[in-house]
C-alpha positions as CSV (number, residue, x, y, z in Angstrom):
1,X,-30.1,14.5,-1.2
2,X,-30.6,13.6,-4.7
3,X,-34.3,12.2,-5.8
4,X,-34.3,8.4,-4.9
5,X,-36.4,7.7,-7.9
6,X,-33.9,9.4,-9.9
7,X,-31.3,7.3,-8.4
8,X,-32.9,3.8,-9.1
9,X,-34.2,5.2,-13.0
10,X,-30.5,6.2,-13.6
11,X,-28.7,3.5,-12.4
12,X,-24.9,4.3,-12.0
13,X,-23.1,6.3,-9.6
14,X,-23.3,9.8,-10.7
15,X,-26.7,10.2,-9.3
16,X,-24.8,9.6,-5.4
17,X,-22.2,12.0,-6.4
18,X,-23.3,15.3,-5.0
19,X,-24.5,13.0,-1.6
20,X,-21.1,11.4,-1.0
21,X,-19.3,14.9,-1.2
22,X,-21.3,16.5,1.0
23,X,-20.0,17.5,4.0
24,X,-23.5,17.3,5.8
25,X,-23.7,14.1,8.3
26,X,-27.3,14.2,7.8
27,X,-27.1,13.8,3.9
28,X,-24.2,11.1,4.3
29,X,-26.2,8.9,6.4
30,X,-29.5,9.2,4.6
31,X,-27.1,8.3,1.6
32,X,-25.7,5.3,3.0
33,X,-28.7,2.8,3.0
34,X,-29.6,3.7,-0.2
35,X,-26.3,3.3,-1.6
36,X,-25.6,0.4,0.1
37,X,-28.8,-1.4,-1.1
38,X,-27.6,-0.1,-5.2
39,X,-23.9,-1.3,-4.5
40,X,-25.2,-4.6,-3.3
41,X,-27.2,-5.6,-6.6
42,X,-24.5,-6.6,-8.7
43,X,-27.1,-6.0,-11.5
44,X,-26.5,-2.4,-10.8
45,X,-23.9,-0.7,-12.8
46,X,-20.6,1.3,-11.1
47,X,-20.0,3.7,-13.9
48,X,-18.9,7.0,-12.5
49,X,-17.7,10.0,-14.8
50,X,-15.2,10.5,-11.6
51,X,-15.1,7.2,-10.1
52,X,-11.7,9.0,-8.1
53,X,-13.7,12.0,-6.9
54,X,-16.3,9.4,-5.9
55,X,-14.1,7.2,-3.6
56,X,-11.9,10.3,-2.0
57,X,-15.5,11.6,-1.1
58,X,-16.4,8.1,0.6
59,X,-12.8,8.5,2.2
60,X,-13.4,12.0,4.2
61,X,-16.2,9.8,5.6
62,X,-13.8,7.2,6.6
63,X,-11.7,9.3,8.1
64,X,-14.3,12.3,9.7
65,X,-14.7,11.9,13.6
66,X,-18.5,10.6,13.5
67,X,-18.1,6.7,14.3
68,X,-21.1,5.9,12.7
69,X,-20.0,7.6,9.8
70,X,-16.7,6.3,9.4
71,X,-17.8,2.8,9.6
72,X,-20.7,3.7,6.7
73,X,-17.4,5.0,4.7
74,X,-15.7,1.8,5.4
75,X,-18.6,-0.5,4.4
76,X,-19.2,1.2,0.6
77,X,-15.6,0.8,0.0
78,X,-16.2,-2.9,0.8
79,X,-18.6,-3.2,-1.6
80,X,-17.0,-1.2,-4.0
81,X,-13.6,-3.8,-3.5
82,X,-15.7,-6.2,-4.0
83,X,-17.1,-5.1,-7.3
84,X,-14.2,-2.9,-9.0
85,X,-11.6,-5.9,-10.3
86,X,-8.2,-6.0,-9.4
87,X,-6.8,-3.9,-11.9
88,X,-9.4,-1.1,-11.7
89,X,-9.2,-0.6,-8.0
90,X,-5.2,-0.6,-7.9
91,X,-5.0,3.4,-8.7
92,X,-7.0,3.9,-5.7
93,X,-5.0,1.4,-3.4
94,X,-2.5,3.8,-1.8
95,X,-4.6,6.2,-1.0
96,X,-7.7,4.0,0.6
97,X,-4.9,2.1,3.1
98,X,-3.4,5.5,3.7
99,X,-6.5,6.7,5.5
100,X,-8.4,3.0,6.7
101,X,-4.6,2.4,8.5
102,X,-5.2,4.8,10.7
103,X,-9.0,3.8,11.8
104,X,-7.0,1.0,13.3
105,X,-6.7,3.4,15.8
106,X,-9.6,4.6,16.6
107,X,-11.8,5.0,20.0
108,X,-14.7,2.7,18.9
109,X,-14.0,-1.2,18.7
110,X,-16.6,-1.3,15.9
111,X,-14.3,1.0,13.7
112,X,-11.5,-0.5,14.0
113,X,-13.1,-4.5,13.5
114,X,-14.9,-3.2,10.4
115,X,-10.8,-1.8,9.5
116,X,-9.5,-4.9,9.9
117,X,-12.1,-7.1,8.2
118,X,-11.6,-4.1,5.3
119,X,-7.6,-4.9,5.1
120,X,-8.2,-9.0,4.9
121,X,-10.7,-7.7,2.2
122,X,-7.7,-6.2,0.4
123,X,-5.6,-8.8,1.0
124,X,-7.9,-11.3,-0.9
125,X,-8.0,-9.1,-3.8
126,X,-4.5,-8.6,-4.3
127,X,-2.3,-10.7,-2.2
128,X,-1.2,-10.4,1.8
129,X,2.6,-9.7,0.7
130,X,1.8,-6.7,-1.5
131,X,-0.8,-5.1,1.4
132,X,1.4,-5.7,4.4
133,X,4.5,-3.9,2.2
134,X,2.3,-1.2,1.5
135,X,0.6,-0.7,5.2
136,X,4.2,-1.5,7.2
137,X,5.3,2.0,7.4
138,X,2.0,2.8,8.2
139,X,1.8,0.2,11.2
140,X,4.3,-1.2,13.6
141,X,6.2,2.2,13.4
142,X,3.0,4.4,14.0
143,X,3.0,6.6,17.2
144,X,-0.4,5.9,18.0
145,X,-0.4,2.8,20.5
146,X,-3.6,1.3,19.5
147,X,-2.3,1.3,15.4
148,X,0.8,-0.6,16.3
149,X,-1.6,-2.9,18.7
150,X,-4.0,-3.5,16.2
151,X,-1.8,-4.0,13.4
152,X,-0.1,-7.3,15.5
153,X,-3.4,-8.8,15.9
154,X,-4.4,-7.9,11.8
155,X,-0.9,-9.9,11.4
156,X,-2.0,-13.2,13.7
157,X,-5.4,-12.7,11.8
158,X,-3.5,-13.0,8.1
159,X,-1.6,-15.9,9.6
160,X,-4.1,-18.1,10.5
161,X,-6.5,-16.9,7.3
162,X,-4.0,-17.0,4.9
163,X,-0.9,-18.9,6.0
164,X,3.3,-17.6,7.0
165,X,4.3,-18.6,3.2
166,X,2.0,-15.4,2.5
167,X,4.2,-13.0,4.1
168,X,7.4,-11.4,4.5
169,X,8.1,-12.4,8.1
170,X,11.5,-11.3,8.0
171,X,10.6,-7.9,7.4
172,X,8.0,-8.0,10.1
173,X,9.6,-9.5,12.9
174,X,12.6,-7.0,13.3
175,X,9.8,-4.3,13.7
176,X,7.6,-6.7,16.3
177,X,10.8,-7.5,18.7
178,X,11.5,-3.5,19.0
179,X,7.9,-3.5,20.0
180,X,8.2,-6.1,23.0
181,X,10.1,-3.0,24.7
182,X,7.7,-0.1,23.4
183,X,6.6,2.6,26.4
184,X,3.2,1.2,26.4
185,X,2.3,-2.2,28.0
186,X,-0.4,-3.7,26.0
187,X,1.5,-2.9,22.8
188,X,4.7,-5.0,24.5
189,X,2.2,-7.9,25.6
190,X,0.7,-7.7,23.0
191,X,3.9,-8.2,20.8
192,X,5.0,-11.0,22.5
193,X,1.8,-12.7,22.0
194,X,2.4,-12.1,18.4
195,X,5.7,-13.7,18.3
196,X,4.5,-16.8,20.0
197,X,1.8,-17.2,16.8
198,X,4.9,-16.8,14.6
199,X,6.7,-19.3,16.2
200,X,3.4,-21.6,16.2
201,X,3.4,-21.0,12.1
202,X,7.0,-20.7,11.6
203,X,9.0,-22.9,14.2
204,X,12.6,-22.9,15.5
205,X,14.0,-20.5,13.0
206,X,11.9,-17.7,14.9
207,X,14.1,-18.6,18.2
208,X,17.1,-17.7,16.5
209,X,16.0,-14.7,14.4
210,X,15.0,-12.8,17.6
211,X,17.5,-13.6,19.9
212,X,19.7,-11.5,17.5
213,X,17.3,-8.9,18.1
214,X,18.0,-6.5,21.0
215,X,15.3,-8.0,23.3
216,X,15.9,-7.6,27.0
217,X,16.7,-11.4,28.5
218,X,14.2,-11.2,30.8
219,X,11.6,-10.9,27.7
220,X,14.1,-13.2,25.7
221,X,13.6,-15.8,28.5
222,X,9.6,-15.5,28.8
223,X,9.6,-15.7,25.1
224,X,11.5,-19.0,24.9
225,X,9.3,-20.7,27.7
226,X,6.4,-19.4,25.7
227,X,7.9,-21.6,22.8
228,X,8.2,-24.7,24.5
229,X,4.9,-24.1,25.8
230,X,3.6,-24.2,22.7
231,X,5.2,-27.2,21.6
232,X,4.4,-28.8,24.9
233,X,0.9,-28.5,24.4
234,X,0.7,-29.2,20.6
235,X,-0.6,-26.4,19.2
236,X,2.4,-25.9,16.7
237,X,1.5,-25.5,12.8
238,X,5.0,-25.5,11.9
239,X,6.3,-29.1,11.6
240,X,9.3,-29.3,14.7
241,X,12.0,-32.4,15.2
242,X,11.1,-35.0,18.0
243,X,14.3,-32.9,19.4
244,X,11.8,-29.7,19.9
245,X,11.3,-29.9,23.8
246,X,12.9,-26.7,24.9
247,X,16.4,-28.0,24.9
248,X,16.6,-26.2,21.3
249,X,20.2,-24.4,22.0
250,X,21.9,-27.7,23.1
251,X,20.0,-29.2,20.1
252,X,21.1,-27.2,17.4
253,X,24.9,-27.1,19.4
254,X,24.6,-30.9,18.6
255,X,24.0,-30.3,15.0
256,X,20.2,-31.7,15.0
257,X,18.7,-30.2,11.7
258,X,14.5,-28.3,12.5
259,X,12.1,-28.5,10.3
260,X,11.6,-24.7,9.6
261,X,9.8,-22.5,7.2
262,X,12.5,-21.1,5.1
263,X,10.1,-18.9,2.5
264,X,9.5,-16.0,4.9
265,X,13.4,-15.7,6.0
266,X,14.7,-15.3,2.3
Protein backbone atom coordinates (compact mmCIF):
# COMPACT_ATOMS: atom_id res chain seq x y z
CA UNK A 1 0.00 0.00 0.00
CA UNK A 2 1.29 3.29 -1.00
CA UNK A 3 2.19 5.89 1.99
CA UNK A 4 -1.20 7.60 3.01
CA UNK A 5 0.65 10.79 3.58
CA UNK A 6 1.92 10.49 0.19
CA UNK A 7 -1.43 10.06 -1.03
CA UNK A 8 -3.16 13.19 0.62
CA UNK A 9 0.31 15.51 -0.23
CA UNK A 10 -0.03 14.43 -3.92
CA UNK A 11 -3.44 14.67 -4.53
CA UNK A 12 -4.49 12.88 -7.85
CA UNK A 13 -4.92 9.35 -8.65
CA UNK A 14 -1.57 8.05 -9.49
CA UNK A 15 -0.63 7.71 -5.96
CA UNK A 16 -3.80 4.67 -5.76
CA UNK A 17 -2.43 3.26 -8.90
CA UNK A 18 -0.19 0.45 -7.86
CA UNK A 19 -3.16 -0.32 -4.93
CA UNK A 20 -6.08 -0.71 -7.30
CA UNK A 21 -4.06 -3.17 -9.56
CA UNK A 22 -3.10 -5.24 -7.10
CA UNK A 23 -4.31 -8.47 -7.02
CA UNK A 24 -3.99 -8.73 -3.06
CA UNK A 25 -7.61 -8.51 -1.25
CA UNK A 26 -5.86 -7.30 1.59
CA UNK A 27 -4.30 -4.19 -0.22
CA UNK A 28 -7.70 -3.57 -2.19
CA UNK A 29 -9.66 -3.21 0.91
CA UNK A 30 -7.23 -1.26 2.93
CA UNK A 31 -7.35 0.92 -0.45
CA UNK A 32 -10.93 1.31 -0.49
CA UNK A 33 -11.67 3.71 2.57
CA UNK A 34 -9.02 5.74 1.76
CA UNK A 35 -9.93 6.23 -1.72
CA UNK A 36 -13.29 6.51 -1.12
CA UNK A 37 -12.80 9.37 1.43
CA UNK A 38 -10.20 11.27 -1.64
CA UNK A 39 -12.93 10.51 -4.41
CA UNK A 40 -15.64 12.01 -2.20
CA UNK A 41 -13.94 15.62 -1.74
CA UNK A 42 -14.73 17.12 -4.91
CA UNK A 43 -11.82 19.41 -3.99
CA UNK A 44 -9.65 16.51 -4.76
CA UNK A 45 -8.38 16.35 -8.20
CA UNK A 46 -9.03 12.96 -10.69
CA UNK A 47 -6.00 13.39 -12.86
CA UNK A 48 -4.62 9.96 -13.71
CA UNK A 49 -1.66 9.51 -16.33
CA UNK A 50 -3.83 6.14 -17.14
CA UNK A 51 -7.17 7.07 -15.98
CA UNK A 52 -8.11 3.56 -18.37
CA UNK A 53 -5.62 1.33 -16.57
CA UNK A 54 -7.10 2.94 -13.42
CA UNK A 55 -10.77 1.99 -13.93
CA UNK A 56 -10.09 -1.68 -15.72
CA UNK A 57 -8.14 -2.25 -12.32
CA UNK A 58 -11.23 -1.05 -10.20
CA UNK A 59 -13.21 -3.50 -12.73
CA UNK A 60 -11.28 -6.96 -11.83
CA UNK A 61 -12.56 -5.83 -8.37
CA UNK A 62 -16.05 -5.65 -9.66
CA UNK A 63 -16.01 -8.62 -11.15
CA UNK A 64 -13.44 -10.94 -8.63
CA UNK A 65 -15.53 -13.48 -6.44
CA UNK A 66 -14.98 -11.61 -2.88
CA UNK A 67 -18.56 -9.86 -2.33
CA UNK A 68 -17.13 -7.45 -0.26
CA UNK A 69 -14.81 -6.62 -2.76
CA UNK A 70 -16.95 -6.38 -5.65
CA UNK A 71 -19.29 -4.09 -4.08
CA UNK A 72 -16.03 -1.74 -2.96
CA UNK A 73 -15.34 -1.86 -6.93
CA UNK A 74 -18.83 -0.90 -7.60
CA UNK A 75 -18.98 2.01 -5.17
CA UNK A 76 -15.53 3.94 -6.59
CA UNK A 77 -16.96 3.65 -9.99
CA UNK A 78 -19.93 5.53 -8.45
CA UNK A 79 -17.99 8.08 -7.40
CA UNK A 80 -15.93 8.23 -10.22
CA UNK A 81 -19.55 8.57 -12.57
CA UNK A 82 -20.27 11.08 -10.55
CA UNK A 83 -17.21 13.17 -11.05
CA UNK A 84 -15.85 12.24 -14.66
CA UNK A 85 -18.55 14.41 -17.09
CA UNK A 86 -20.39 12.85 -19.62
CA UNK A 87 -18.10 13.03 -22.35
CA UNK A 88 -14.96 11.86 -20.36
CA UNK A 89 -16.59 8.82 -18.98
CA UNK A 90 -18.23 7.64 -22.39
CA UNK A 91 -14.82 5.70 -23.61
CA UNK A 92 -15.13 3.68 -20.58
CA UNK A 93 -19.01 3.07 -20.91
CA UNK A 94 -18.96 -0.32 -22.75
CA UNK A 95 -16.67 -1.87 -20.98
CA UNK A 96 -17.94 -0.85 -17.16
CA UNK A 97 -21.71 -2.24 -18.21
CA UNK A 98 -20.03 -5.18 -19.77
CA UNK A 99 -18.76 -6.40 -16.46
CA UNK A 100 -21.42 -4.54 -13.68
CA UNK A 101 -24.34 -6.49 -16.01
CA UNK A 102 -23.33 -9.47 -14.95
CA UNK A 103 -23.12 -8.65 -10.97
CA UNK A 104 -26.82 -8.59 -11.56
CA UNK A 105 -26.35 -11.99 -11.07
CA UNK A 106 -24.69 -12.56 -8.39
CA UNK A 107 -25.25 -14.73 -4.95
CA UNK A 108 -25.24 -11.70 -2.62
CA UNK A 109 -28.43 -9.30 -2.66
CA UNK A 110 -26.02 -6.49 -1.60
CA UNK A 111 -24.16 -6.89 -4.95
CA UNK A 112 -26.62 -6.97 -7.08
CA UNK A 113 -28.70 -3.69 -5.22
CA UNK A 114 -25.51 -1.68 -5.29
CA UNK A 115 -25.55 -3.03 -9.46
CA UNK A 116 -28.68 -1.66 -9.92
CA UNK A 117 -28.46 1.57 -8.13
CA UNK A 118 -24.92 1.74 -10.28
CA UNK A 119 -27.05 1.30 -13.78
CA UNK A 120 -29.84 4.13 -12.71
CA UNK A 121 -26.49 5.99 -11.91
CA UNK A 122 -25.64 5.61 -15.65
CA UNK A 123 -28.75 6.23 -16.72
CA UNK A 124 -28.86 9.75 -15.17
CA UNK A 125 -25.68 10.66 -16.74
CA UNK A 126 -26.42 9.74 -20.13
CA UNK A 127 -29.97 8.91 -20.75
CA UNK A 128 -32.18 5.48 -20.03
CA UNK A 129 -32.58 4.79 -23.88
CA UNK A 130 -28.89 4.75 -24.70
CA UNK A 131 -28.10 2.37 -21.42
CA UNK A 132 -30.90 -0.06 -21.86
CA UNK A 133 -29.64 -0.43 -25.84
CA UNK A 134 -26.37 -0.88 -24.67
CA UNK A 135 -27.14 -3.53 -21.65
CA UNK A 136 -30.21 -5.47 -23.72
CA UNK A 137 -28.04 -8.07 -25.15
CA UNK A 138 -26.53 -8.27 -22.03
CA UNK A 139 -29.90 -8.89 -20.07
CA UNK A 140 -33.19 -10.39 -20.97
CA UNK A 141 -31.23 -12.92 -23.26
CA UNK A 142 -28.58 -13.85 -20.57
CA UNK A 143 -28.46 -17.54 -19.51
CA UNK A 144 -28.04 -16.81 -16.10
CA UNK A 145 -31.74 -16.76 -14.43
CA UNK A 146 -31.04 -14.26 -11.80
CA UNK A 147 -29.55 -11.51 -14.83
CA UNK A 148 -32.72 -11.83 -16.78
CA UNK A 149 -34.65 -11.56 -13.23
CA UNK A 150 -32.94 -8.77 -12.13
CA UNK A 151 -32.85 -6.96 -15.27
CA UNK A 152 -37.07 -6.89 -15.24
CA UNK A 153 -37.06 -5.37 -11.95
CA UNK A 154 -33.96 -2.68 -13.11
CA UNK A 155 -36.70 -2.02 -16.02
CA UNK A 156 -39.89 -1.39 -13.45
CA UNK A 157 -37.27 0.66 -11.38
CA UNK A 158 -36.40 3.00 -14.67
CA UNK A 159 -40.17 3.21 -15.20
CA UNK A 160 -41.26 4.53 -12.26
CA UNK A 161 -37.77 6.82 -11.84
CA UNK A 162 -37.63 7.99 -15.07
CA UNK A 163 -40.94 7.52 -17.03
CA UNK A 164 -42.09 4.90 -20.43
CA UNK A 165 -41.41 8.05 -22.79
CA UNK A 166 -37.65 7.19 -21.68
CA UNK A 167 -37.46 3.96 -23.24
CA UNK A 168 -37.71 1.80 -26.19
CA UNK A 169 -40.57 -0.46 -24.99
CA UNK A 170 -41.07 -1.90 -28.22
CA UNK A 171 -37.76 -3.31 -28.25
CA UNK A 172 -38.12 -4.64 -24.73
CA UNK A 173 -41.31 -6.19 -24.58
CA UNK A 174 -40.85 -8.81 -27.41
CA UNK A 175 -37.86 -10.02 -25.30
CA UNK A 176 -40.08 -9.90 -21.75
CA UNK A 177 -43.19 -12.08 -23.35
CA UNK A 178 -40.52 -14.89 -24.52
CA UNK A 179 -39.60 -14.73 -20.93
CA UNK A 180 -43.24 -15.38 -19.36
CA UNK A 181 -42.47 -19.04 -20.73
CA UNK A 182 -38.59 -19.29 -19.69
CA UNK A 183 -37.63 -22.82 -17.86
CA UNK A 184 -37.27 -21.07 -14.66
CA UNK A 185 -40.32 -19.91 -12.58
CA UNK A 186 -39.46 -16.78 -10.90
CA UNK A 187 -38.03 -15.45 -14.11
CA UNK A 188 -41.74 -16.25 -15.78
CA UNK A 189 -43.50 -14.56 -12.68
CA UNK A 190 -41.40 -12.40 -12.52
CA UNK A 191 -41.97 -11.32 -16.27
CA UNK A 192 -45.48 -11.16 -16.00
CA UNK A 193 -45.19 -8.87 -13.13
CA UNK A 194 -43.24 -6.73 -15.37
CA UNK A 195 -45.71 -6.52 -18.13
CA UNK A 196 -48.44 -5.61 -15.69
CA UNK A 197 -46.11 -2.20 -14.79
CA UNK A 198 -45.93 -1.63 -18.54
CA UNK A 199 -49.33 -1.80 -18.97
CA UNK A 200 -49.81 0.52 -15.73
CA UNK A 201 -47.32 3.23 -17.66
CA UNK A 202 -48.32 2.41 -21.11
CA UNK A 203 -52.05 1.25 -21.32
CA UNK A 204 -54.13 -0.61 -23.94
CA UNK A 205 -51.65 -0.59 -26.62
CA UNK A 206 -49.61 -3.17 -24.43
CA UNK A 207 -52.80 -5.69 -24.71
CA UNK A 208 -52.45 -5.75 -28.27
CA UNK A 209 -48.67 -5.74 -28.69
CA UNK A 210 -48.39 -9.11 -26.69
CA UNK A 211 -51.15 -10.86 -27.72
CA UNK A 212 -49.23 -11.02 -31.06
CA UNK A 213 -46.57 -12.41 -29.10
CA UNK A 214 -46.44 -16.20 -28.82
CA UNK A 215 -47.64 -16.32 -25.15
CA UNK A 216 -49.44 -19.42 -24.05
CA UNK A 217 -53.43 -18.47 -23.46
CA UNK A 218 -53.42 -19.63 -20.34
CA UNK A 219 -50.67 -16.77 -19.47
CA UNK A 220 -52.43 -14.59 -22.19
CA UNK A 221 -55.63 -14.89 -20.06
CA UNK A 222 -53.88 -14.22 -16.46
CA UNK A 223 -52.19 -11.36 -18.12
CA UNK A 224 -55.38 -9.72 -19.27
CA UNK A 225 -57.23 -10.07 -15.86
CA UNK A 226 -54.05 -8.71 -14.39
CA UNK A 227 -54.91 -5.61 -16.69
CA UNK A 228 -58.31 -4.96 -15.64
CA UNK A 229 -57.12 -5.44 -12.30
CA UNK A 230 -55.15 -2.79 -12.57
CA UNK A 231 -57.50 -0.50 -13.99
CA UNK A 232 -60.13 -1.74 -11.49
CA UNK A 233 -58.22 -0.61 -8.71
CA UNK A 234 -56.77 2.69 -10.12
CA UNK A 235 -53.41 2.34 -10.10
CA UNK A 236 -53.02 3.08 -13.84
CA UNK A 237 -50.38 5.94 -14.94
CA UNK A 238 -51.33 5.63 -18.43
CA UNK A 239 -54.50 7.82 -19.16
CA UNK A 240 -57.37 4.87 -20.31
CA UNK A 241 -61.05 5.70 -21.95
CA UNK A 242 -64.11 5.37 -19.49
CA UNK A 243 -64.50 2.25 -22.03
CA UNK A 244 -61.26 0.58 -20.13
CA UNK A 245 -63.20 -2.07 -17.90
CA UNK A 246 -61.94 -5.29 -19.30
CA UNK A 247 -64.26 -5.44 -22.15
CA UNK A 248 -61.19 -3.91 -24.20
CA UNK A 249 -61.59 -6.50 -27.32
CA UNK A 250 -65.33 -5.71 -27.85
CA UNK A 251 -64.23 -2.08 -27.25
CA UNK A 252 -61.78 -1.63 -29.84
CA UNK A 253 -64.21 -4.12 -32.24
CA UNK A 254 -66.62 -1.17 -31.72
CA UNK A 255 -64.15 1.28 -32.87
CA UNK A 256 -63.73 3.18 -29.33
CA UNK A 257 -60.24 5.10 -29.75
CA UNK A 258 -57.54 4.44 -26.01
CA UNK A 259 -55.66 6.81 -24.92
CA UNK A 260 -52.14 5.14 -25.40
CA UNK A 261 -48.65 6.02 -25.25
CA UNK A 262 -47.54 6.02 -28.77
CA UNK A 263 -43.63 7.23 -28.22
CA UNK A 264 -42.30 3.76 -27.06
CA UNK A 265 -44.18 1.77 -30.04
CA UNK A 266 -42.57 3.86 -32.94
Amino acid sequence: MADISSIIENKNLDQFYPNVLSKEPSVRLECFSILENYLSNRNNSIDCEDLTGFINGLLKWIEGSNYRISLNGLRIVELLIERLDTNEFQQYLDSVLLVIVDRLGDGKDQVREATSRLLLKLMKKFTPRYVWDLIQPLSFENKQFRIKEESQRLLIRTLNEFGASTIQLNKLVPLICKLVSDSNGTVRQQAIDTLVEIYRHVGEKVRGDIAKRDIPEAKLKQLYDKFDDVVASGRMIAKTSDSTDGNTSSSLANGKKKSFNKIMYK
